[in-house]
KEDO-936934 format. One line per 10 residues: their letters; for each residue x, y, z negated of N, C-alpha, C. Coordinates in Angstrom, 1 decimal. Each point is the difference from the previous one (the first is absolute). Layout:
BEGIN
A) X/Y/Z/X/Y/Z/X/Y/Z; ...
END
This chain:
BEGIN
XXXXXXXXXX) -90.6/-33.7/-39.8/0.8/1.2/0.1/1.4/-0.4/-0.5; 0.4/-0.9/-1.2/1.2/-0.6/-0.5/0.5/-0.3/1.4; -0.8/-0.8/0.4/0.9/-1.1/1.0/0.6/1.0/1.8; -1.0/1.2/0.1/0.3/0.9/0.9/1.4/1.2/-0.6; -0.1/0.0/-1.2/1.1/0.8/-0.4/1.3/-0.6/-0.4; -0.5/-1.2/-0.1/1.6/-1.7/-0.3/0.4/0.4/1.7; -1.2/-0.4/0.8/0.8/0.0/1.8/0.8/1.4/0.0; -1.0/1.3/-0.2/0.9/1.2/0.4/1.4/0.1/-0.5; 0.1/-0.4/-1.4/1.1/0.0/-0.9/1.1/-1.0/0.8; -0.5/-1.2/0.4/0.9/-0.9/0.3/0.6/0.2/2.0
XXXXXXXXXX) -1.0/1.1/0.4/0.2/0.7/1.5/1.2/0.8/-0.5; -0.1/0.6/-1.3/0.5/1.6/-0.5/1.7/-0.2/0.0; 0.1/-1.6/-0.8/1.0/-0.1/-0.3/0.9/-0.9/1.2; -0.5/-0.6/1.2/0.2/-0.2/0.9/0.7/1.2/1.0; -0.4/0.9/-0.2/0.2/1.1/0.7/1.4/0.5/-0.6; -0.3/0.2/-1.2/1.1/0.5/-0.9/1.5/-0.9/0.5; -0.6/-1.2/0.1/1.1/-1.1/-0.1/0.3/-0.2/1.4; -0.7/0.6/0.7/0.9/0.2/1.3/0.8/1.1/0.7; -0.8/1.5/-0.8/0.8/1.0/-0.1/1.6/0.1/-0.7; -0.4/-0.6/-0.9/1.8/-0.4/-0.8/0.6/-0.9/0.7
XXXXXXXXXX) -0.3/-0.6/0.6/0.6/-1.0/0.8/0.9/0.6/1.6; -1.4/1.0/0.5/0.7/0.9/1.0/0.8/1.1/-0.4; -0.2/0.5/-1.5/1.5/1.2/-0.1/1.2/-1.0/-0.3; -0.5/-1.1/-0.8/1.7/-0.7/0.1/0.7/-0.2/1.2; -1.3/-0.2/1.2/0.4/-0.3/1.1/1.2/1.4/1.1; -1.1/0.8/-0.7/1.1/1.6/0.3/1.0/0.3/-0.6; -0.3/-0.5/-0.8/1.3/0.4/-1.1/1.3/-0.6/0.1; -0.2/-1.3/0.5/0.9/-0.8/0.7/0.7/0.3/1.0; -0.8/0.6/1.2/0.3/1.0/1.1/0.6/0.7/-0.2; -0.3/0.8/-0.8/0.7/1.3/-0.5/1.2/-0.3/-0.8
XXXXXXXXXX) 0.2/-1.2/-0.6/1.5/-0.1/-0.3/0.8/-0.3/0.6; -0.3/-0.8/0.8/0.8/-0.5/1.3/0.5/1.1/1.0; -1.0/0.8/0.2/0.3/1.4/0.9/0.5/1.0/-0.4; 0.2/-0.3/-1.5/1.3/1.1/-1.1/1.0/-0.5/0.2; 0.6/-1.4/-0.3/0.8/-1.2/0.1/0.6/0.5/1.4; -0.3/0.0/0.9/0.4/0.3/1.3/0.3/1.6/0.3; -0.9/0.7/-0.8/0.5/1.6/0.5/1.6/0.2/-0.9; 0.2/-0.4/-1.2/0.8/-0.5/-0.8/1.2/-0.5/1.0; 0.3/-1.2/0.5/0.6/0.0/0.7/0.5/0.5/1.3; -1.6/1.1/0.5/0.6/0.9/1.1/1.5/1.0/-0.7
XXXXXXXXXX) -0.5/0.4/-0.8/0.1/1.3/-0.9/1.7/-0.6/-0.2; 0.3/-1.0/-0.4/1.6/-0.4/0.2/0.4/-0.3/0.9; 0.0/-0.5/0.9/0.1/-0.1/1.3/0.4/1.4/1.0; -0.6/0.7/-0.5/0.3/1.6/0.5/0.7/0.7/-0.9; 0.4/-0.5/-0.9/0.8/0.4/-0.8/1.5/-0.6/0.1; -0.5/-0.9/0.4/1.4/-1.1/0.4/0.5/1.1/1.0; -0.2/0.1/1.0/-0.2/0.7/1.1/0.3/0.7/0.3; -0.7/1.0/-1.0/0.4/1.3/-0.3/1.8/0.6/-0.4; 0.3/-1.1/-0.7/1.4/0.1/-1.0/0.8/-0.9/1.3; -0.2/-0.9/0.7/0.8/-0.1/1.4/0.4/0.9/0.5
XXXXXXXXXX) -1.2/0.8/0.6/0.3/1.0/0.8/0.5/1.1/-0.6; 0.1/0.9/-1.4/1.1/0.1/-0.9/1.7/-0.5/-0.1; 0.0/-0.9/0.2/1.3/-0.7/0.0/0.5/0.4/1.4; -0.7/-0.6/1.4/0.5/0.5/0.8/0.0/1.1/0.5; -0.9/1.3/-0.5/0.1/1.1/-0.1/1.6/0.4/-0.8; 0.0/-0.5/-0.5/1.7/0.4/-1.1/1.2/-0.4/0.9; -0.4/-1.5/0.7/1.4/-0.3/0.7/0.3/0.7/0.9; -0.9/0.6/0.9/-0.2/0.9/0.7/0.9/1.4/0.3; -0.5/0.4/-1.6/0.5/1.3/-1.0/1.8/0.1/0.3; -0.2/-1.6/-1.0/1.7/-0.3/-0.1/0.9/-0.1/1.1
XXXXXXXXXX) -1.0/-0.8/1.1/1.1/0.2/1.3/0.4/0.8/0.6; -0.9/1.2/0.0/-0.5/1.4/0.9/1.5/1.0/-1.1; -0.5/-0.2/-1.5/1.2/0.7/-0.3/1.9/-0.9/0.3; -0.3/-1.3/0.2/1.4/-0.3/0.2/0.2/0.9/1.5; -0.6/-0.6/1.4/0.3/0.7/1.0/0.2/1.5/-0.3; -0.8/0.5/-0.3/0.5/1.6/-0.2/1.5/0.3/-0.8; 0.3/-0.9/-1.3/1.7/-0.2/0.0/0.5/-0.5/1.3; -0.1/-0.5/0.5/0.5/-0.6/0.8/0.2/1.0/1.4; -0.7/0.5/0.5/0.3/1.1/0.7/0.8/1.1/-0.6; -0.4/0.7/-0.9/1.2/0.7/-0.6/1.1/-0.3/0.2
XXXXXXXXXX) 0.4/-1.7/-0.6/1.2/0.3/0.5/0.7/-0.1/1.4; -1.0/-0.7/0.8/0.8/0.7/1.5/-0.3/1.4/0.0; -0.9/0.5/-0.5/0.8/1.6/0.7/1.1/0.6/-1.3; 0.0/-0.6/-0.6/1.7/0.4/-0.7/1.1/-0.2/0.7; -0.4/-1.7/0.3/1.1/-0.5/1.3/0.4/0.3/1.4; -1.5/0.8/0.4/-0.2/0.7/1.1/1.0/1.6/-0.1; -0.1/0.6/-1.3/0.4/1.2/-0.3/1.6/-0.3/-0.3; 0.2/-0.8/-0.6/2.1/-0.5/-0.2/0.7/0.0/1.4; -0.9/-0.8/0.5/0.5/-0.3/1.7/0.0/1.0/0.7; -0.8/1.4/0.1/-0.4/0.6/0.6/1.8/1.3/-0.9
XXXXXXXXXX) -0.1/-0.2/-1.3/1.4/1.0/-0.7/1.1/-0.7/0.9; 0.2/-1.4/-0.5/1.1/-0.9/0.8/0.6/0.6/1.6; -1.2/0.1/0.6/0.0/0.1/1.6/0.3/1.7/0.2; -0.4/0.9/-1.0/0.7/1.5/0.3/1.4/-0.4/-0.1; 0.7/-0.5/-1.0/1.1/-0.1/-1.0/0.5/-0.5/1.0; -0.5/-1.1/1.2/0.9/-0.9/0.9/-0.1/1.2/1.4; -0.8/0.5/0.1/-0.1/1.3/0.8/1.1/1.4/-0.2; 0.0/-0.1/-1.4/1.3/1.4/-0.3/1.3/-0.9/-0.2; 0.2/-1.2/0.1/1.1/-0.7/0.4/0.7/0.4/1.0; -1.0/-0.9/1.2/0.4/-0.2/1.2/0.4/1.5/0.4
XXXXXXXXXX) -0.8/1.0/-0.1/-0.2/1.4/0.3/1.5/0.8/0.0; 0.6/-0.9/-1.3/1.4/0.2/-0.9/0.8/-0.7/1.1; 0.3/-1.1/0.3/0.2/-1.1/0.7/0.7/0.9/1.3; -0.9/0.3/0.7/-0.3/0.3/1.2/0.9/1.3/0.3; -0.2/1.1/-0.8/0.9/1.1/-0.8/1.1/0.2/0.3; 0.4/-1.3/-0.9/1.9/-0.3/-0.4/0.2/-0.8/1.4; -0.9/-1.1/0.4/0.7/-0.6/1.6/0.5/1.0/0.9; -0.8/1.5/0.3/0.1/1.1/0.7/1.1/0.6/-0.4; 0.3/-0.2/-1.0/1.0/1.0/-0.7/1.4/-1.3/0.3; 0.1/-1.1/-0.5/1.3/-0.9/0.6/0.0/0.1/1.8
XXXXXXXXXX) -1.3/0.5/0.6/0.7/-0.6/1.7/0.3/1.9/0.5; -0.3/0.7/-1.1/1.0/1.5/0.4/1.1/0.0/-0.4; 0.3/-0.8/-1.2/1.0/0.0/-0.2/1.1/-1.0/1.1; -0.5/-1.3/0.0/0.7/-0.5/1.1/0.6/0.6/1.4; -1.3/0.7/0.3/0.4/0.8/1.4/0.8/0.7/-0.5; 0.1/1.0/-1.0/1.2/0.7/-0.1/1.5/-0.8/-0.6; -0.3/-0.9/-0.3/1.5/-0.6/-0.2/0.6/-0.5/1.5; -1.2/-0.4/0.8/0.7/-0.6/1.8/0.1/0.9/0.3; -0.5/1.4/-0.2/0.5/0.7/0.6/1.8/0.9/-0.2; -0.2/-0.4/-1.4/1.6/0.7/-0.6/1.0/-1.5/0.4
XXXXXXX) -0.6/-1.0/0.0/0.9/-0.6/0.4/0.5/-0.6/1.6; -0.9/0.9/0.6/0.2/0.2/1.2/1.5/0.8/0.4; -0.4/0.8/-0.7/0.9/1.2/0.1/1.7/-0.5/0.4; -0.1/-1.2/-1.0/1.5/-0.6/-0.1/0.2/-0.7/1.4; 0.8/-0.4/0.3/0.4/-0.8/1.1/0.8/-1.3/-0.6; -0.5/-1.1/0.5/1.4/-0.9/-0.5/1.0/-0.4/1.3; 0.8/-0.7/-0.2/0.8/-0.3/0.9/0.0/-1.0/0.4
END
């Protein structure tokens, strides 16, 4: 009976000793497969903060163009004052020309009047 319970014992601890042997063997696994979700996990974080960044330059360019259009329609709206101002000019212009060629005709005409010799 010793020598059947020495074998069982020495089956028992065989077993044992191969069970510890297989969770190191998982456990190994399993750190490696942390080790790597670990590096997912930055990786997408890296990633994440890129597409942050170019999300911003984005931001920043979108608000420069929108200055930027403003000021053409400032420049659009000056041009647009300018071009009345050159409109009630000319308008002026045009006015007084009508007003010198009545006047002319009436000076040929008074000086018609004379005769030279």
């Amino acid at each position: 009976e010793v020598t059947g319970a020495a074998k069982e014992q020495a089956l028992g601890g065989k077993q044992i000793r191969s069970a510890v042997e297989n969770m190191n063997h998982v456990t190994g696994q399993v750190t490696i497969a942390t080790k790597e979700q670990a590096l997912s996990a930055r990786q997408i974080v890296t990633a994440v903060n890129d597409m942050n960044a170019m999300t911003q330059s984005v931001a920043n360019a979108t608000a420069e163009q929108k200055k930027g259009g403003e000021m053409i329609v400032t420049a659009m709206e000056n041009i647009s004052g300018i071009t009345r101002e050159n409109l009630t000019s000319v308008e002026q212009l045009s006015r007084a020309a009508q007003a010198l060629s009545r006047q002319a005709e009436d000076m040929a005409t008074m000086v018609g009047a004379f005769k030279t010799r």
